[in-house]
LOKOLKOL-155574 format. One record per residue: residue number from 1; residue in one letter; x negated, y negated, z negated of N, C-alpha, C in turn. Coordinates in nm, 3 decimals. Atoms other than C-alpha are relative to their C-alpha. Layout:
REM residues N
ATOM  pos  code      n_x      n_y      n_z     ca_x     ca_y     ca_z      c_x      c_y      c_z
ATOM  NUM     A        X        Y        Z        X        Y        Z        X        Y        Z
...
This chain:
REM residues 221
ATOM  pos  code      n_x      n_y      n_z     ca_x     ca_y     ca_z      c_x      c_y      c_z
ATOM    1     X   -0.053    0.087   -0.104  -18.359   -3.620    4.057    0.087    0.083    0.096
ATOM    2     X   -0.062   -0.041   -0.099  -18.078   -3.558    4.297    0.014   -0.008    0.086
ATOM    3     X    0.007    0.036   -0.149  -18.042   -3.562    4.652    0.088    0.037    0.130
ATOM    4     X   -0.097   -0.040   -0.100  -17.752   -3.557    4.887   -0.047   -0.083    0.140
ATOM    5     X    0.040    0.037   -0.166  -17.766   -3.564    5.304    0.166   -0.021    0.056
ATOM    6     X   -0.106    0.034   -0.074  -17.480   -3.758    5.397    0.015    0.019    0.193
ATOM    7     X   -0.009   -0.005   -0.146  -17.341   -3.715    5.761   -0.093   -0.107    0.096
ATOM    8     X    0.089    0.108   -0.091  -17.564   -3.877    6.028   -0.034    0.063    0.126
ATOM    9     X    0.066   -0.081   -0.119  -17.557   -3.853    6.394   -0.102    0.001    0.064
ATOM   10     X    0.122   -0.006   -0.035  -17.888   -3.921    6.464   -0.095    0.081   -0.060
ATOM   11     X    0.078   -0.140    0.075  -18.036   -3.723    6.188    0.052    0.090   -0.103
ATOM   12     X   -0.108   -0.110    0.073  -17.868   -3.438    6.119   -0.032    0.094   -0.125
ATOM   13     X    0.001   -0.040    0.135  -17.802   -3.341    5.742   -0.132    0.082   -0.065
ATOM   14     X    0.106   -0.157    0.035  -17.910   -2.954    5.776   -0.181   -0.081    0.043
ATOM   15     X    0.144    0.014   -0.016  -18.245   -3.081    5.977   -0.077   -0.061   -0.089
ATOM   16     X    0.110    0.072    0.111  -18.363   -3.318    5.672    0.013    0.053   -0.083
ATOM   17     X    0.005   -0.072    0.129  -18.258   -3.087    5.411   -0.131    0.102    0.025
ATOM   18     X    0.101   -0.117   -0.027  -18.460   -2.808    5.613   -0.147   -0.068   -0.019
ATOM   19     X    0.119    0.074    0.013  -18.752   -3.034    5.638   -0.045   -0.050   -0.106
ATOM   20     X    0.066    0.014    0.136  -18.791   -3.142    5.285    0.012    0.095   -0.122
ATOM   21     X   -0.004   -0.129    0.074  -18.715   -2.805    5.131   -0.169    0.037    0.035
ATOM   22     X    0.167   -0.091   -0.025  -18.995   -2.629    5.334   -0.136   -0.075   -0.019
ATOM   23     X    0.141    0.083    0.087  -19.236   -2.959    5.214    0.012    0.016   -0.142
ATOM   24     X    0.031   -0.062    0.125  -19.156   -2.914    4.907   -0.067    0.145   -0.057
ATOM   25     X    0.003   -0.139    0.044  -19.194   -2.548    4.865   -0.174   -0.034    0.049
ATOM   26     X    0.165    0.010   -0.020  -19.581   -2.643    5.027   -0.062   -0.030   -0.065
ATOM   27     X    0.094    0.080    0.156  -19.664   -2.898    4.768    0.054   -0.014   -0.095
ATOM   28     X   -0.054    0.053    0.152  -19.459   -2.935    4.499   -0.110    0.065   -0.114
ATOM   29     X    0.067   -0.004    0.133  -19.655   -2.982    4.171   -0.126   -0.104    0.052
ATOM   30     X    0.108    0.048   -0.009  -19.925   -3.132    4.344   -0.001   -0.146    0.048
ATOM   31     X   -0.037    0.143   -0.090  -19.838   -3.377    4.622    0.154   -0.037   -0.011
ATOM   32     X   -0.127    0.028    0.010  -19.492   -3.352    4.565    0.065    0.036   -0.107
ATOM   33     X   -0.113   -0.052    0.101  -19.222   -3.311    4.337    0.006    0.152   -0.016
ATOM   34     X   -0.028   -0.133    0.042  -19.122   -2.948    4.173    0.104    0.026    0.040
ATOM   35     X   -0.128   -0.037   -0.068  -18.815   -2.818    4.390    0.068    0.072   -0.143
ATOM   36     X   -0.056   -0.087    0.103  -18.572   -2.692    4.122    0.171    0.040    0.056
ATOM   37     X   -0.082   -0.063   -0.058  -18.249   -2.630    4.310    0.080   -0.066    0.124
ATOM   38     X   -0.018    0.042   -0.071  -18.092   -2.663    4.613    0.126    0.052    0.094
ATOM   39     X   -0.141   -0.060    0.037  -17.734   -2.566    4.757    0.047   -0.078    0.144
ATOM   40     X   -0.088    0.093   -0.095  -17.562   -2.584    5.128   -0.073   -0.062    0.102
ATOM   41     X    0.035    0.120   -0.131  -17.821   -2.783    5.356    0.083   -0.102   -0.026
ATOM   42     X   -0.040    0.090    0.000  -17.659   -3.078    5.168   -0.051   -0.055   -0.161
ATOM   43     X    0.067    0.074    0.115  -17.805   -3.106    4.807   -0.113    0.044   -0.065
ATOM   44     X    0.118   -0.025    0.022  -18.175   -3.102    4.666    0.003   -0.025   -0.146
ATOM   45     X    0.078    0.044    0.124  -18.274   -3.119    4.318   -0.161   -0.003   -0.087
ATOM   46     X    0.130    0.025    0.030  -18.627   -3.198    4.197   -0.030   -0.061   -0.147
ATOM   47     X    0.014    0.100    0.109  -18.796   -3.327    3.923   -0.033   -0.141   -0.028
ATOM   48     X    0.002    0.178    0.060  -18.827   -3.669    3.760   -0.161   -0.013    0.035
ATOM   49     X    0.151    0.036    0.017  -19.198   -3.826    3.842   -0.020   -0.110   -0.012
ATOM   50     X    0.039    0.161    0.108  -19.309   -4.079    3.587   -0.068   -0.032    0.047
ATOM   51     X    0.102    0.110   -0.097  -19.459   -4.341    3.744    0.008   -0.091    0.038
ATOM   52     X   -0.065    0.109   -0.045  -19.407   -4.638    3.942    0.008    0.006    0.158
ATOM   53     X   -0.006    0.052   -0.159  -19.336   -4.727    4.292   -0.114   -0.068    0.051
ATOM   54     X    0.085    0.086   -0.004  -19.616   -4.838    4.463    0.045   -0.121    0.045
ATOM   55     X   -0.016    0.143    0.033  -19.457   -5.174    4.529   -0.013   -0.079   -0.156
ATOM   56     X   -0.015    0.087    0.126  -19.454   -5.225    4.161   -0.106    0.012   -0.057
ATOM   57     X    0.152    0.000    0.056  -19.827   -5.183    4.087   -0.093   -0.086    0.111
ATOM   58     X    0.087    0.116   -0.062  -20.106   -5.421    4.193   -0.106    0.141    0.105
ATOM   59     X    0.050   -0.098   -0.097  -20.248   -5.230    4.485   -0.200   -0.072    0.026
ATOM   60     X    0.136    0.027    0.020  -20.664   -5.258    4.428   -0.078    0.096    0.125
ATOM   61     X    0.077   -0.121   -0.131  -20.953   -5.036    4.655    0.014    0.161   -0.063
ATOM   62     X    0.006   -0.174    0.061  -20.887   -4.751    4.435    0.139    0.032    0.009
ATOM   63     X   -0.108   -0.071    0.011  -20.562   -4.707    4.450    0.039   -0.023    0.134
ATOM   64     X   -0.045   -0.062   -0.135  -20.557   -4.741    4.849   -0.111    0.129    0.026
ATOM   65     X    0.069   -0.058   -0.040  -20.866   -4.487    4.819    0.090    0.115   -0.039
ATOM   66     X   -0.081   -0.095    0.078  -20.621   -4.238    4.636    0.092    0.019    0.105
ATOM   67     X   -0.080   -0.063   -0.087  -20.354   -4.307    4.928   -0.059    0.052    0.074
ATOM   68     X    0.017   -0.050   -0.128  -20.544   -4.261    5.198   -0.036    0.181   -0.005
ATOM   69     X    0.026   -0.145    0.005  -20.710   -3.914    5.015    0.127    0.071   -0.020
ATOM   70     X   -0.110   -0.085    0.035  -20.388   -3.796    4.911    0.080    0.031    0.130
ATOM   71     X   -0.046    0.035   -0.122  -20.279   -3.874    5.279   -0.061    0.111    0.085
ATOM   72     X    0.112   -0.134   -0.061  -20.547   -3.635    5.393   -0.015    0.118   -0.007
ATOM   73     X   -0.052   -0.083    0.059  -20.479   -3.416    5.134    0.167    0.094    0.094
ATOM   74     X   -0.106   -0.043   -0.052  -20.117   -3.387    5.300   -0.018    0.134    0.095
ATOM   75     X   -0.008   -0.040   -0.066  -20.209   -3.333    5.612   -0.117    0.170   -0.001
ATOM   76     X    0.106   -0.074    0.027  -20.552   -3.079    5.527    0.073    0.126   -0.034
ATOM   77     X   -0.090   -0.076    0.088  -20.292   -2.814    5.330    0.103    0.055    0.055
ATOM   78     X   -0.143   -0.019   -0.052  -20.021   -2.853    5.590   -0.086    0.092    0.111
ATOM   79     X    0.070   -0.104   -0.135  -20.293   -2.712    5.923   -0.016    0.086   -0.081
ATOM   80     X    0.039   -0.093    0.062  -20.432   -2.437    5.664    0.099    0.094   -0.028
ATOM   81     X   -0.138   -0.049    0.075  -20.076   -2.338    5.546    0.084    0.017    0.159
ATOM   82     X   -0.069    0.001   -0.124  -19.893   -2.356    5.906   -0.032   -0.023    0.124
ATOM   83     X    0.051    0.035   -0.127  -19.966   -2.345    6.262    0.091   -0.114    0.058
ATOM   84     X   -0.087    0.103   -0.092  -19.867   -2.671    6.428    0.013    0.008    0.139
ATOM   85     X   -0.022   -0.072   -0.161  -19.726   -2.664    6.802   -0.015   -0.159    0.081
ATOM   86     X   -0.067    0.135   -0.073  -19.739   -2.987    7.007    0.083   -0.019    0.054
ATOM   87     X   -0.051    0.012   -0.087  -19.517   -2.919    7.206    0.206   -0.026   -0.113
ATOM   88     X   -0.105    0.022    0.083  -19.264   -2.933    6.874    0.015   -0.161   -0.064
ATOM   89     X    0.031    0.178    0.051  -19.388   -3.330    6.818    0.103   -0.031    0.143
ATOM   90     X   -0.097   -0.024   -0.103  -19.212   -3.316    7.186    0.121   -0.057   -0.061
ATOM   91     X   -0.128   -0.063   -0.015  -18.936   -3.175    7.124    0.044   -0.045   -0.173
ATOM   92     X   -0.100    0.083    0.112  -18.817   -3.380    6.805    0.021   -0.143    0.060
ATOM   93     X   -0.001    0.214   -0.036  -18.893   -3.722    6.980    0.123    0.060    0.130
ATOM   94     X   -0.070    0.016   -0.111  -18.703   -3.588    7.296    0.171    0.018   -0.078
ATOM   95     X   -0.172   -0.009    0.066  -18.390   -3.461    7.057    0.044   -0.121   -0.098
ATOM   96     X   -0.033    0.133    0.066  -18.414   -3.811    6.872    0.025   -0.112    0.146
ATOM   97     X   -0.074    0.053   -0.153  -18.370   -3.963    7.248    0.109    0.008    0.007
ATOM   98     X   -0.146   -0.029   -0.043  -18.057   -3.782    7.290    0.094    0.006   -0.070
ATOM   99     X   -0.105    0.066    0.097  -17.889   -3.858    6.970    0.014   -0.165    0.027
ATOM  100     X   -0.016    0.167    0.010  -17.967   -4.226    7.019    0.088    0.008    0.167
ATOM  101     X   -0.092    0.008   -0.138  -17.802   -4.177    7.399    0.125    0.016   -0.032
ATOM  102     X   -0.175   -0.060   -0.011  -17.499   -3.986    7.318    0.088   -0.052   -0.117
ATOM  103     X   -0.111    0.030    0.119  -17.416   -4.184    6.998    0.088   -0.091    0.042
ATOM  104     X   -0.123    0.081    0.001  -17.116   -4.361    6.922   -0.016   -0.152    0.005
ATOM  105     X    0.012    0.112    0.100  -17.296   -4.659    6.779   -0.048   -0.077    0.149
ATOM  106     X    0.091    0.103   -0.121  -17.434   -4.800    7.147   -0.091   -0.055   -0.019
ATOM  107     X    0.096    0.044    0.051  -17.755   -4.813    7.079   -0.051   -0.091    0.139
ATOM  108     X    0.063    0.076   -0.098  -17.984   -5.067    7.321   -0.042    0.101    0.142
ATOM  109     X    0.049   -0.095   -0.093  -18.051   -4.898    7.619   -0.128   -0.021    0.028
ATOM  110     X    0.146    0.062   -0.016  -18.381   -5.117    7.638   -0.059    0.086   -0.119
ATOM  111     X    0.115   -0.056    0.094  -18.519   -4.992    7.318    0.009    0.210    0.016
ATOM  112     X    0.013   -0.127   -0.018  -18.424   -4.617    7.407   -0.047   -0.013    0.142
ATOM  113     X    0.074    0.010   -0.077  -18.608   -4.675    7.701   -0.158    0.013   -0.006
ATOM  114     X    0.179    0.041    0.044  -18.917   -4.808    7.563   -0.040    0.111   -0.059
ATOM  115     X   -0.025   -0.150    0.128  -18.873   -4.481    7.295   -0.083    0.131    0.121
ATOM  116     X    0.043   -0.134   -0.071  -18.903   -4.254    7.604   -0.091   -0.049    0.110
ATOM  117     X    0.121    0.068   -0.077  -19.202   -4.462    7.818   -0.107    0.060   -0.111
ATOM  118     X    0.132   -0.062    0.086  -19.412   -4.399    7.463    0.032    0.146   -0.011
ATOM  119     X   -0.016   -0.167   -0.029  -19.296   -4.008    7.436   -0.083    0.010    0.095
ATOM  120     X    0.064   -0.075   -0.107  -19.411   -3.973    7.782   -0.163   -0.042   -0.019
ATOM  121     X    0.137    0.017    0.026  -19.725   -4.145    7.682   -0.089    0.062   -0.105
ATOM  122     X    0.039   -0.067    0.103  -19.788   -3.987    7.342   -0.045    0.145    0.055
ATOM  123     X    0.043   -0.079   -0.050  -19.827   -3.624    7.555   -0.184   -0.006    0.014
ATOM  124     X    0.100    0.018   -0.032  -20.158   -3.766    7.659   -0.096    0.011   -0.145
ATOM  125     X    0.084   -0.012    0.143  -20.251   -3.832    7.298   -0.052    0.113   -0.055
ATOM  126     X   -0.056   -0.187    0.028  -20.145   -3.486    7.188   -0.121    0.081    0.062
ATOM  127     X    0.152   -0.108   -0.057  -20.426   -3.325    7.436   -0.104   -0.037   -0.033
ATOM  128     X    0.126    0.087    0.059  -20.671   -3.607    7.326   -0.029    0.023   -0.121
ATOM  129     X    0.052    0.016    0.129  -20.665   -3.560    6.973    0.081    0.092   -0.018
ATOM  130     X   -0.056   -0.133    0.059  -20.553   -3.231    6.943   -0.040    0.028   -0.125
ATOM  131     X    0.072   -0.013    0.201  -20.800   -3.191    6.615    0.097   -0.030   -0.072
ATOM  132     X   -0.096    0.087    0.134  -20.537   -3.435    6.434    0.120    0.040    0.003
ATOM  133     X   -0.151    0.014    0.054  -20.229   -3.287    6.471    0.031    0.125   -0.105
ATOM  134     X   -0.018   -0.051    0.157  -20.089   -3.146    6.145    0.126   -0.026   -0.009
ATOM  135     X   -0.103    0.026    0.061  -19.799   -3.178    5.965    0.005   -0.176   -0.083
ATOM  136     X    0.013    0.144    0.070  -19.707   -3.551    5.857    0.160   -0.008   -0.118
ATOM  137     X   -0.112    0.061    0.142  -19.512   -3.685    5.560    0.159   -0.054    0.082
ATOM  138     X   -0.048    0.064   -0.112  -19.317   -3.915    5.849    0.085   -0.112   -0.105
ATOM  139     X   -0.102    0.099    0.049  -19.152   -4.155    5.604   -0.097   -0.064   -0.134
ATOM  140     X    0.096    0.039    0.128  -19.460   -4.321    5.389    0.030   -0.165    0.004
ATOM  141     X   -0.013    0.158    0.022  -19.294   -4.668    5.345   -0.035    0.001   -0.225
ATOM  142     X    0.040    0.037    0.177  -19.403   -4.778    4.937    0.062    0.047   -0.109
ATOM  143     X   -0.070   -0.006    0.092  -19.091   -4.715    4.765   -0.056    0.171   -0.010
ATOM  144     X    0.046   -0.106    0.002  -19.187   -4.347    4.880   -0.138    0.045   -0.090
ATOM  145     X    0.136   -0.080    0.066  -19.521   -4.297    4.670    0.033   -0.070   -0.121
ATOM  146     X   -0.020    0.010    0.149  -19.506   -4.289    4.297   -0.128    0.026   -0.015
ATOM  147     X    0.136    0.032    0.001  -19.839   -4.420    4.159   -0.005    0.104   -0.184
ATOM  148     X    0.058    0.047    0.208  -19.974   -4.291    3.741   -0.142    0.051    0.087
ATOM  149     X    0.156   -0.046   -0.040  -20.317   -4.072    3.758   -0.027    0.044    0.114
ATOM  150     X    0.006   -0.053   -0.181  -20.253   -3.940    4.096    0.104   -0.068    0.085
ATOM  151     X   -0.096    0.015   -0.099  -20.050   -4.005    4.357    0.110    0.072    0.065
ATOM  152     X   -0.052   -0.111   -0.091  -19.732   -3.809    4.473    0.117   -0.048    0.101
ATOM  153     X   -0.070    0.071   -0.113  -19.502   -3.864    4.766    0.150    0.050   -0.026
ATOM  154     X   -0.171   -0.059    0.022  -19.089   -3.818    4.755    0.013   -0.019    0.126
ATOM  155     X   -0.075    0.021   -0.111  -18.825   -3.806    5.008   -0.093    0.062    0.151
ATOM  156     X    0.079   -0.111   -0.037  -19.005   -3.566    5.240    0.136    0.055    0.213
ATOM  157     X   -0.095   -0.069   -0.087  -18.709   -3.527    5.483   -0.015    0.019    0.144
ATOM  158     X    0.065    0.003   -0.160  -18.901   -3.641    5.832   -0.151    0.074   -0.054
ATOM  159     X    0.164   -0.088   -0.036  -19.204   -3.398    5.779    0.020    0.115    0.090
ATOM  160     X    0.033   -0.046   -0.067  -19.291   -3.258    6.084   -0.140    0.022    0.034
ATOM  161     X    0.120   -0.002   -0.070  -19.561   -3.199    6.339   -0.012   -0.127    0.051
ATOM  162     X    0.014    0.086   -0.038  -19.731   -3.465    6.441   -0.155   -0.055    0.016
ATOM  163     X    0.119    0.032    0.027  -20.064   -3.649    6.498   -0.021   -0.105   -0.119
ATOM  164     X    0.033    0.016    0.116  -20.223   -3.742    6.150    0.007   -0.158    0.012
ATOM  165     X   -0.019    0.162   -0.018  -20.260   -4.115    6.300    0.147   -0.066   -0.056
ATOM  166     X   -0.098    0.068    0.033  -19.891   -4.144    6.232    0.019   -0.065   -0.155
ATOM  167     X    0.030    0.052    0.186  -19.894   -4.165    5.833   -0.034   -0.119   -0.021
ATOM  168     X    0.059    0.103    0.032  -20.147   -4.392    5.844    0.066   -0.100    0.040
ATOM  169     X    0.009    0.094   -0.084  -20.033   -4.611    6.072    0.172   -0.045   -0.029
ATOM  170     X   -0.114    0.065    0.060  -19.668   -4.602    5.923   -0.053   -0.040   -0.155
ATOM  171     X    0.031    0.010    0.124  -19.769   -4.648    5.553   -0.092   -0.155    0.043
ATOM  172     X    0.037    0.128   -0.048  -19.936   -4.963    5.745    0.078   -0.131    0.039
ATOM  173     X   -0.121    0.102   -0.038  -19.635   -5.096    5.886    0.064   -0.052   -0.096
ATOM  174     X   -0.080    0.062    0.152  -19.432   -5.096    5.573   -0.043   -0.057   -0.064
ATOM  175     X    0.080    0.091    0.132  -19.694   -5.210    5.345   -0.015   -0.141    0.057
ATOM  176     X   -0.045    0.134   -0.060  -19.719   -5.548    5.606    0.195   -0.049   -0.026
ATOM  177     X   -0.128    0.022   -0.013  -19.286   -5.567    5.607   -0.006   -0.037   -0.137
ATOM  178     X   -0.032    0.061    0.168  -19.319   -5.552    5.223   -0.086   -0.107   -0.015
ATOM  179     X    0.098    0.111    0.054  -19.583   -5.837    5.231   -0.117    0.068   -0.135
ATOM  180     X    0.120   -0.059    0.067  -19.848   -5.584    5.084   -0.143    0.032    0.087
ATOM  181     X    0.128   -0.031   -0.043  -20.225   -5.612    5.139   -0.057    0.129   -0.029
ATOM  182     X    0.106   -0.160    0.023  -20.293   -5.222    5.159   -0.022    0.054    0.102
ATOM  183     X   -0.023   -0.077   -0.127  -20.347   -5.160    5.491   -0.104    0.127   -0.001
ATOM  184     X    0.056   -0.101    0.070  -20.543   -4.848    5.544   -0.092    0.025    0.152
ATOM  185     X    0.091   -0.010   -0.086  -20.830   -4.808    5.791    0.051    0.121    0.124
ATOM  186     X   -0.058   -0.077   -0.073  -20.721   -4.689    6.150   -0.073    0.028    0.130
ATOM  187     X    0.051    0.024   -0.078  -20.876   -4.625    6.469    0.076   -0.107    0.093
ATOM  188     X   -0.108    0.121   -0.060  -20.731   -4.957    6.685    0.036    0.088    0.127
ATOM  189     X   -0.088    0.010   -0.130  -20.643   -4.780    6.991    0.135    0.064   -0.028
ATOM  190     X   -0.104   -0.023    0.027  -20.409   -4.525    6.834    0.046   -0.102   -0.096
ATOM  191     X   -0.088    0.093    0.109  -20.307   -4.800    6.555    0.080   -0.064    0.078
ATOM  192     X   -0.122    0.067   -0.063  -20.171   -5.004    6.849    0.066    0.048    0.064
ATOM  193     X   -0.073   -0.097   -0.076  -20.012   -4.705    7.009    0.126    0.054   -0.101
ATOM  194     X   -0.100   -0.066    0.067  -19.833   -4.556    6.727    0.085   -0.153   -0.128
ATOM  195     X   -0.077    0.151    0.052  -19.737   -4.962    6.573    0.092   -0.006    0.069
ATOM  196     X   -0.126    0.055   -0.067  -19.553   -4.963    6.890    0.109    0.077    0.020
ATOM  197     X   -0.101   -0.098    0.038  -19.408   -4.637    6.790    0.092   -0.012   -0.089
ATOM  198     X   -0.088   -0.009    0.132  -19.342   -4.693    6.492    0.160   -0.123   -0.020
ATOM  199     X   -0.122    0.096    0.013  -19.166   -5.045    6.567    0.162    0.012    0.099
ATOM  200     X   -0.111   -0.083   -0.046  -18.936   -4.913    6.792    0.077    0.130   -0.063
ATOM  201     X   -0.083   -0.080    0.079  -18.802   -4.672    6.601    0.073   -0.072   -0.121
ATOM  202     X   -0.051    0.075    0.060  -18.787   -4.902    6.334    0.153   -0.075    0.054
ATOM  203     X   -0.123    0.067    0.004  -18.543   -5.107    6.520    0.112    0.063    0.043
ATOM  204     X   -0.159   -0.055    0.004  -18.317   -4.857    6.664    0.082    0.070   -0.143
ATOM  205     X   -0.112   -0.040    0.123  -18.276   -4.722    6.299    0.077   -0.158   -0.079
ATOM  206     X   -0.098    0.104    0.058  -18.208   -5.089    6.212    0.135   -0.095    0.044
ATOM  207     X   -0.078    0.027   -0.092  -17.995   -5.139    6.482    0.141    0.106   -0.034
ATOM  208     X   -0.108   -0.087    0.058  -17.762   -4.857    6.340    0.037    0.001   -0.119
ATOM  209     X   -0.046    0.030    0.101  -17.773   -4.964    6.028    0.073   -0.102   -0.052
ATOM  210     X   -0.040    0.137   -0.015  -17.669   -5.299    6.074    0.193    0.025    0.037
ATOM  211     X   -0.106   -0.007   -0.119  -17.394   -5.186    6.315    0.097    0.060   -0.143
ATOM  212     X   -0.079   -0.089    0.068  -17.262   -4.968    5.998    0.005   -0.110   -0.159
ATOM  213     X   -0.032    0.072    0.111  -17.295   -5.297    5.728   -0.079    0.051   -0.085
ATOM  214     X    0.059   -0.021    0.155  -17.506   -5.167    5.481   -0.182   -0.084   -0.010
ATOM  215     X    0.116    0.060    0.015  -17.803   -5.368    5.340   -0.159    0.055    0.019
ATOM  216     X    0.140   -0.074   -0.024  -18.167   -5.365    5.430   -0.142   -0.060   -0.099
ATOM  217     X    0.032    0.080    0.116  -18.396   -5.457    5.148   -0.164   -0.065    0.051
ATOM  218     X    0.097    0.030   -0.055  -18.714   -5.574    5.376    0.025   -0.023    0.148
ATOM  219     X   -0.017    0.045   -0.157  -18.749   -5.730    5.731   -0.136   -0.028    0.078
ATOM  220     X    0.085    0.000   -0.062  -18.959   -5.724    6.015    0.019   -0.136    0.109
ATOM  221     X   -0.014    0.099   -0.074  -19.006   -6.022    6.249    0.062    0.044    0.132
């Protein structure tokens, strides 16, 4: 499989190439794909993984018991393997602020508002549940996990630091947008903290995508 990082001013090329190189190189073979070459901070190559999409398999208790371990798995591999910083969960949400400010595209000023009310609130989390923060996948919508005997995850390009709640709690969102019953057991206070993360972000990326014409193959109310 191939993988080019078209221009984007909100998320810049090099930063998602860098970010799903150095996940790969963590898990590939296991949780992830086998990195096989890569060229520029603009193209990835990996291998093929036979399988299906989990939208295209009947999603049962065993095969959300597989996400959620493999989910665990992620994060378990990523603290052991790398020291995480909080203050770098920060400092990506504050430099995703200031792309959505200074872009071209005029984003809402309301929803980059709301963006930086939860930042300033997420801090609090961060000291609260320091245990959980790890390295996250950051992009576990369905098309992303390829189901056969195991489970492995693609597209890797938002893995950062972060608290472990996020995964879950995105891989929750999407699986509702796609009209899939897999939700995945959460604690409710962060579930409704990082839902309202997650949906805000959601809409300023759909708010830029829109603005630029290109299709969106699922919708949120």
């Amino acid at each position: 499989m191939c993988k080019y990082y078209p221009d984007d001013d909100i998320f810049k090329p090099e930063n998602r190439f860098e970010r799903e190189v150095n996940a790969l190189e963590l898990y590939e073979g296991s949780i992830a794909p086998i990195l096989i070459w890569k060229k520029k901070s603009r193209i990835i190559v990996y291998e093929y993984l036979i399988g299906n999409e989990l939208l295209k398999v009947s999603v049962d208790e065993s095969i959300k018991h597989k996400i959620k371990h493999t989910i665990s798995r992620t994060h378990e591999i990523a603290r052991t393997k790398r020291k995480p910083i909080k203050e770098d969960v920060t400092k990506y949400y504050e430099n995703l602020i200031l792309n959505y400010s200074t872009s071209k595209v005029n984003f809402p000023e309301k929803q980059i508002s709301d963006l930086q009310q939860l930042i300033d609130k997420q801090k609090e989390y961060l000291d609260r549940f320091s245990e959980n923060l790890t390295y996250v996948h950051g992009d576990l919508v369905p098309p992303n996990l390829i189901v056969n005997d195991q489970i492995k995850f693609i597209d890797w390009e938002f893995f950062r630091p972060e608290l472990s709640f996020f995964d879950y709690q995105y891989f929750n969102y999407y699986a509702e947008a796609h009209g899939m019953a897999a939700t995945l057991d959460i604690e409710e206070e962060v579930s409704e903290f990082y839902n309202q993360l997650i949906d805000v972000l959601e809409r300023l990326w759909r708010f830029g995508y829109l603005k630029e014409s290109k299709e969106i193959f699922y919708k949120i109310d």
